[in-house]
Backbone as CSV, one residue per row, in Angstrom:
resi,resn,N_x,N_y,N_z,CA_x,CA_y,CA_z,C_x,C_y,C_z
1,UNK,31.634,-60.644,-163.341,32.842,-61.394,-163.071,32.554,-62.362,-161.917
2,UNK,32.599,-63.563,-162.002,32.606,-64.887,-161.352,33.699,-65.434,-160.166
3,UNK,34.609,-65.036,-161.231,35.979,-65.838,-160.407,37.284,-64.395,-160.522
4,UNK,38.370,-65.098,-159.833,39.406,-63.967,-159.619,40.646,-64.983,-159.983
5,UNK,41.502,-64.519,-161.209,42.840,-65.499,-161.351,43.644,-65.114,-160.958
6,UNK,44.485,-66.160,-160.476,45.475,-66.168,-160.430,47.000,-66.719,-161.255
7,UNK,48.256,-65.905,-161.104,48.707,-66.449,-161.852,48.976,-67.786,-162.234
8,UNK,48.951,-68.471,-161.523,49.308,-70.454,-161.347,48.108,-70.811,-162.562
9,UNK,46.700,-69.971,-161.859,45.824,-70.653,-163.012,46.153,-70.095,-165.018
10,UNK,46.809,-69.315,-165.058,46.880,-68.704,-166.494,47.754,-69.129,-166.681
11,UNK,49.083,-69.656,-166.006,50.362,-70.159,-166.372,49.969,-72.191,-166.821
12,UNK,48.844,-72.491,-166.014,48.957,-73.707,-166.409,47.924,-73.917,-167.894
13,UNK,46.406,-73.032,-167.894,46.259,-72.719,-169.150,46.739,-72.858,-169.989
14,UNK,47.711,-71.459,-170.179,48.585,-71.212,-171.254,49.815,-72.311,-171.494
15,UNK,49.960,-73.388,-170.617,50.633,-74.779,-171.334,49.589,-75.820,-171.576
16,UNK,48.081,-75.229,-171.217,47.890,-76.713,-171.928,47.613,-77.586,-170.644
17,UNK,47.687,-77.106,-169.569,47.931,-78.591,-168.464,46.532,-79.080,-168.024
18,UNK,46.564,-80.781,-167.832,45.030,-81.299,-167.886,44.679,-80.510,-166.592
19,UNK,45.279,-80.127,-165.319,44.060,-79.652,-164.483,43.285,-78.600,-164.592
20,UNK,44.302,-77.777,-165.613,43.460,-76.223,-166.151,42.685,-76.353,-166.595
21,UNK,42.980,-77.126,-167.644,41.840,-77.582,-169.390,40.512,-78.022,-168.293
22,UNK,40.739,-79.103,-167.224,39.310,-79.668,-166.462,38.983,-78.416,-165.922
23,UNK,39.700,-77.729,-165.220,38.996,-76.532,-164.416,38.216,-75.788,-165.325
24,UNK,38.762,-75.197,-166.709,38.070,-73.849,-167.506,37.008,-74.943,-168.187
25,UNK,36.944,-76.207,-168.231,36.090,-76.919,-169.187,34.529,-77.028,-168.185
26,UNK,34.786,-76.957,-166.668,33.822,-77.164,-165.830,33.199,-75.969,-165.266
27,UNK,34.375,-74.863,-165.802,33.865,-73.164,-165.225,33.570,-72.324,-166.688
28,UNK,32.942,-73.785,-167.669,32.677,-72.446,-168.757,31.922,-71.135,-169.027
29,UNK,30.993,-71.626,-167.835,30.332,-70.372,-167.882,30.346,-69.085,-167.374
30,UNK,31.636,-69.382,-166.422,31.811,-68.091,-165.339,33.093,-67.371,-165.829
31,UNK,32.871,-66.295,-165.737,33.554,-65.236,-165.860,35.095,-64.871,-165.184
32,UNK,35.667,-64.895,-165.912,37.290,-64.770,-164.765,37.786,-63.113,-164.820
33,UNK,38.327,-62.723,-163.550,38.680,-61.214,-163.425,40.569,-61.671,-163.546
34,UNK,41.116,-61.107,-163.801,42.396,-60.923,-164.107,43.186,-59.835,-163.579
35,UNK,43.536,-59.669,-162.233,44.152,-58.428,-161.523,45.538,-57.750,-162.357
36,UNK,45.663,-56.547,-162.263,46.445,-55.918,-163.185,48.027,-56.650,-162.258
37,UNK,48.120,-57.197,-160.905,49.563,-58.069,-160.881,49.327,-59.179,-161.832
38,UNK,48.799,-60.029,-161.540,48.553,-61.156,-162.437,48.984,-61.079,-163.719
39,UNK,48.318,-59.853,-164.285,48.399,-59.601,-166.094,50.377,-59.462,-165.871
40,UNK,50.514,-58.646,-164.974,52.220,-58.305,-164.703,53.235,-59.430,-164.342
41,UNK,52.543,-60.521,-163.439,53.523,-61.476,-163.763,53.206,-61.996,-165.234
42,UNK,52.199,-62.339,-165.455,52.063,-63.182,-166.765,53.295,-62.793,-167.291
43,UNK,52.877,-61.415,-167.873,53.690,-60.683,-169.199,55.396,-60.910,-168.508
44,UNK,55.875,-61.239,-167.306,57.087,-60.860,-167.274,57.018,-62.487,-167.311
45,UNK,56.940,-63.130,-167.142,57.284,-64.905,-167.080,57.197,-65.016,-168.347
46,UNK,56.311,-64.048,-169.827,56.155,-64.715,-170.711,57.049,-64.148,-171.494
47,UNK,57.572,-62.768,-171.669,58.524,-61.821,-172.053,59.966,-63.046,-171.932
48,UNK,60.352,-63.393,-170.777,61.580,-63.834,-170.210,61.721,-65.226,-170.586
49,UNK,60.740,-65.725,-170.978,60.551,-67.344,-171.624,60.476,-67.012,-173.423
50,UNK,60.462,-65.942,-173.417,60.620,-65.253,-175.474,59.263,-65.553,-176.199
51,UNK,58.311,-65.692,-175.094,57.119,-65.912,-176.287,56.437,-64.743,-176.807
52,UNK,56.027,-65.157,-178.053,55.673,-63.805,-179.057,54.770,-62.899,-178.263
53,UNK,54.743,-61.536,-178.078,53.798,-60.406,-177.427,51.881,-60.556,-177.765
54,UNK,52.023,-60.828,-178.870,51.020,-60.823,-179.908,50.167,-62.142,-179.092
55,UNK,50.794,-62.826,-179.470,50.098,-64.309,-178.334,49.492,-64.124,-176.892
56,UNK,50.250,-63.444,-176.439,50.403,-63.168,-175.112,48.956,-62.652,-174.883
57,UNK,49.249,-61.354,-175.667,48.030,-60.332,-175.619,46.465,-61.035,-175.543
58,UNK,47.061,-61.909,-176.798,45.377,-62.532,-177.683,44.942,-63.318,-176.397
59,UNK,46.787,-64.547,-175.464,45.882,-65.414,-174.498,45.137,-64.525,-173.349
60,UNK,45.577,-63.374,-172.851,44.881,-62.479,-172.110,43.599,-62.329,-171.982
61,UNK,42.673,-62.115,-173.370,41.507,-61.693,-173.200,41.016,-62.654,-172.481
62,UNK,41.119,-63.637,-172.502,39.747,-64.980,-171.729,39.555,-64.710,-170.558
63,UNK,40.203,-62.965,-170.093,39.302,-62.738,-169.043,39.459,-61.342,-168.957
64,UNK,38.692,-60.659,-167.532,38.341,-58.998,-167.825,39.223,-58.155,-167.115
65,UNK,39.721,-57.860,-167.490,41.375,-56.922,-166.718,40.619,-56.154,-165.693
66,UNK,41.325,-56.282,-164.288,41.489,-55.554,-163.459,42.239,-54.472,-162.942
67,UNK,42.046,-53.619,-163.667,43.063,-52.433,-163.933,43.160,-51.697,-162.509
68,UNK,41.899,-51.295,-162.202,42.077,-49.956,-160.925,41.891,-50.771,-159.754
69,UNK,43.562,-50.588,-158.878,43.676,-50.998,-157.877,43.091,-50.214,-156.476
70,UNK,42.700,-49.176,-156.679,42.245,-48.536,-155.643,41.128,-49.369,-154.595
71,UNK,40.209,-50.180,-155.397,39.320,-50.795,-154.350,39.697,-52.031,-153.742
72,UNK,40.861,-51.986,-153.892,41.890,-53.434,-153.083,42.692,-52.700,-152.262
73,UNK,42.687,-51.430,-152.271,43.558,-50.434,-151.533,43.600,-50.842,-149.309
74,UNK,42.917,-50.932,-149.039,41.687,-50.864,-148.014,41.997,-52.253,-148.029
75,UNK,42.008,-53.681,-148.667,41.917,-54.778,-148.398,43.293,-55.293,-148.028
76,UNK,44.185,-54.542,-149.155,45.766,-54.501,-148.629,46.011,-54.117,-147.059
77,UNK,46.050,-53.086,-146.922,46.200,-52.493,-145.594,46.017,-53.408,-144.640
78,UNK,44.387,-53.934,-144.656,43.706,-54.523,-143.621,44.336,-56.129,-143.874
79,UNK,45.100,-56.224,-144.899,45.883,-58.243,-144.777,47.215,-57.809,-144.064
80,UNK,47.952,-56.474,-144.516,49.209,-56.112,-144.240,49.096,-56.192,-142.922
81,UNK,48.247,-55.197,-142.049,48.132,-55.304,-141.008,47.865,-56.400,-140.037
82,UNK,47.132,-57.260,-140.510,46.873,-58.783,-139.546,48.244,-59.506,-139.586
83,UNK,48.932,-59.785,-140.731,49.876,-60.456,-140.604,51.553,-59.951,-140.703
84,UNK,51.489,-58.605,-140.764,52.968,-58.103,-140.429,53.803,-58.581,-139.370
85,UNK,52.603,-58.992,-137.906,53.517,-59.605,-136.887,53.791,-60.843,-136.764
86,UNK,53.335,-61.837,-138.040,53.185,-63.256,-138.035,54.037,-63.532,-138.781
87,UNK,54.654,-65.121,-139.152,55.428,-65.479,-139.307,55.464,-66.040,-141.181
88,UNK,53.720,-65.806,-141.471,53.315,-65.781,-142.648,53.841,-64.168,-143.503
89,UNK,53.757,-63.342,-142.872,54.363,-62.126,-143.436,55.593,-61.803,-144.430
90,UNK,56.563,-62.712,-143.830,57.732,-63.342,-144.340,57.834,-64.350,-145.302
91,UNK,56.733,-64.860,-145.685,56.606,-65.905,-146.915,55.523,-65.696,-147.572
92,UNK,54.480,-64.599,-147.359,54.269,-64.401,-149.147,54.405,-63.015,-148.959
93,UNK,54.753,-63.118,-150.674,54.946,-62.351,-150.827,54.197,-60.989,-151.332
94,UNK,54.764,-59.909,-151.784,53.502,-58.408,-151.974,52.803,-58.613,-153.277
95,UNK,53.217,-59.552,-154.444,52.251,-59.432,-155.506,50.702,-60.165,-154.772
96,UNK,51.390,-61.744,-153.876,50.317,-62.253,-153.461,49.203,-61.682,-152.948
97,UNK,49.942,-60.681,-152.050,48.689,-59.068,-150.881,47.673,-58.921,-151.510
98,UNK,48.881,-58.254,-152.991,47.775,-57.392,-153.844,46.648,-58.041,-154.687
99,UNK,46.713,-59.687,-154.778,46.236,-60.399,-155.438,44.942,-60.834,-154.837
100,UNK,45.430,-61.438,-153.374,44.355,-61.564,-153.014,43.587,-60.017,-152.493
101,UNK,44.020,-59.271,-151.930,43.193,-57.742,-151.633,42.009,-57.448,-152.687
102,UNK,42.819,-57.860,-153.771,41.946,-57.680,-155.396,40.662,-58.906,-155.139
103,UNK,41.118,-60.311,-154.945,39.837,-60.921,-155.279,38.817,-60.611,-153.371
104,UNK,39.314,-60.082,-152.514,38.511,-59.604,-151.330,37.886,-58.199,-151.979
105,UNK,38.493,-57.552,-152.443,37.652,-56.113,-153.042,36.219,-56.343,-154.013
106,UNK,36.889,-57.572,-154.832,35.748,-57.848,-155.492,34.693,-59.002,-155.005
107,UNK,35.050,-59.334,-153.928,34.031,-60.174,-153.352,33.961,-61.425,-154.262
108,UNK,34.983,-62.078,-154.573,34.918,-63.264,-155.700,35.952,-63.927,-154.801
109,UNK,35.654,-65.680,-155.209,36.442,-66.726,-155.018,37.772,-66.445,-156.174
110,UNK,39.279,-66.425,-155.469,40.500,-66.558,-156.191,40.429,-68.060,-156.146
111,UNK,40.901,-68.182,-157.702,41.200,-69.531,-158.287,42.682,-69.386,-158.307
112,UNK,43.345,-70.394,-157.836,44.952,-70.953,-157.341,45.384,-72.024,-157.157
113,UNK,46.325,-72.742,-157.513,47.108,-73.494,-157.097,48.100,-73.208,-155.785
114,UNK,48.126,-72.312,-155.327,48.896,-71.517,-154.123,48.064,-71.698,-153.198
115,UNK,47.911,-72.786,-152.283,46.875,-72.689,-151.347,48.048,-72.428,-150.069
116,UNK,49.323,-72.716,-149.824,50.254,-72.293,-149.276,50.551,-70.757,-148.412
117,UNK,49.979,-70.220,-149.263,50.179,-68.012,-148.958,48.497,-67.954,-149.276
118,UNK,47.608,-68.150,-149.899,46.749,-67.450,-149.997,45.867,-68.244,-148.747
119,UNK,45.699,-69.469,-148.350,44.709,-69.837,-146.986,44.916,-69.208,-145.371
120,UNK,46.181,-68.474,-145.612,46.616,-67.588,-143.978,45.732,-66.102,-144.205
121,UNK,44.674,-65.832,-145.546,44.200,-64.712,-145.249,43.370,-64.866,-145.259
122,UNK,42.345,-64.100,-143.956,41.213,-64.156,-143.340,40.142,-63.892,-144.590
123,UNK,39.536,-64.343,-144.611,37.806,-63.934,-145.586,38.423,-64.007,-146.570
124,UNK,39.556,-64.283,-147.310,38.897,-64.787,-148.695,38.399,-66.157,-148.872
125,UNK,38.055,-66.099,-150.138,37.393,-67.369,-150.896,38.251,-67.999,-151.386
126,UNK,38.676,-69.342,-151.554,39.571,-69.581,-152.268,39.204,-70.333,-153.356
127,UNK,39.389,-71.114,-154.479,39.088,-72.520,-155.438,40.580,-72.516,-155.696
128,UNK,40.704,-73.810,-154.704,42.396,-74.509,-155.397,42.234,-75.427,-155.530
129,UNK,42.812,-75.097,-157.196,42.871,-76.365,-158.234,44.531,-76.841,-158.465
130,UNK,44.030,-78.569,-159.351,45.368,-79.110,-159.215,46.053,-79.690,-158.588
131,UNK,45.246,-79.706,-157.467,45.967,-80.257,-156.106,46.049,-82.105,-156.399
């Protein structure tokens, strides 16, 4: 696994939008991890917008599910803790924690359009696209 998604990047994918299409057309060769929040917003943005399950599922695979959160466990803690007393604490939010904790556990650059909440945490990697 190469890269770490995020939701912004699968939401613009899955319409089709030219900065995605350039991003996955220039990262064909690398591998994308898919954190089990990510897969959870997907499915609830895509559930609540009525698109078929079946679709959903199939657009999923184009990358490798990140199911066991335990080794982001430890990365959570240690973001919770730096910024509980800051003023960033208050604007992102806990899927974001767990999102990025996930691409710090795995030692991979998160791909985002959210450079907003994800650049206030220390040591990750980021690739933000779209901008």
């Amino acid at each position: 696994m190469d890269l770490i998604a995020d939701t912004t990047l699968l939401v613009g994918l899955w319409r089709g939008q030219k900065w995605a299409a350039a991003f996955a057309s220039a990262n064909a060769g690398r591998s994308l991890g898919i954190p089990w929040v990510v897969m959870g917003e997907f499915w609830h943005g895509s559930l609540r917008a009525g698109h078929d399950p079946e679709k959903v599922r199939e657009f999923l695979s184009i990358g490798i599910p990140i199911h066991d959160a335990q080794p982001a466990v430890p990365c959570y803690a240690r973001i919770c803790a730096a910024l509980q007393t800051t003023k960033a604490w208050k604007e992102i939010g806990q899927n974001d924690l767990w999102i990025a904790a996930t691409a710090l556990a795995e030692s991979k650059p998160l791909v985002t359009r959210n450079r907003r909440h994800f650049h206030r945490i220390d040591g990750l990697q980021l690739e933000v696209v779209g901008e």
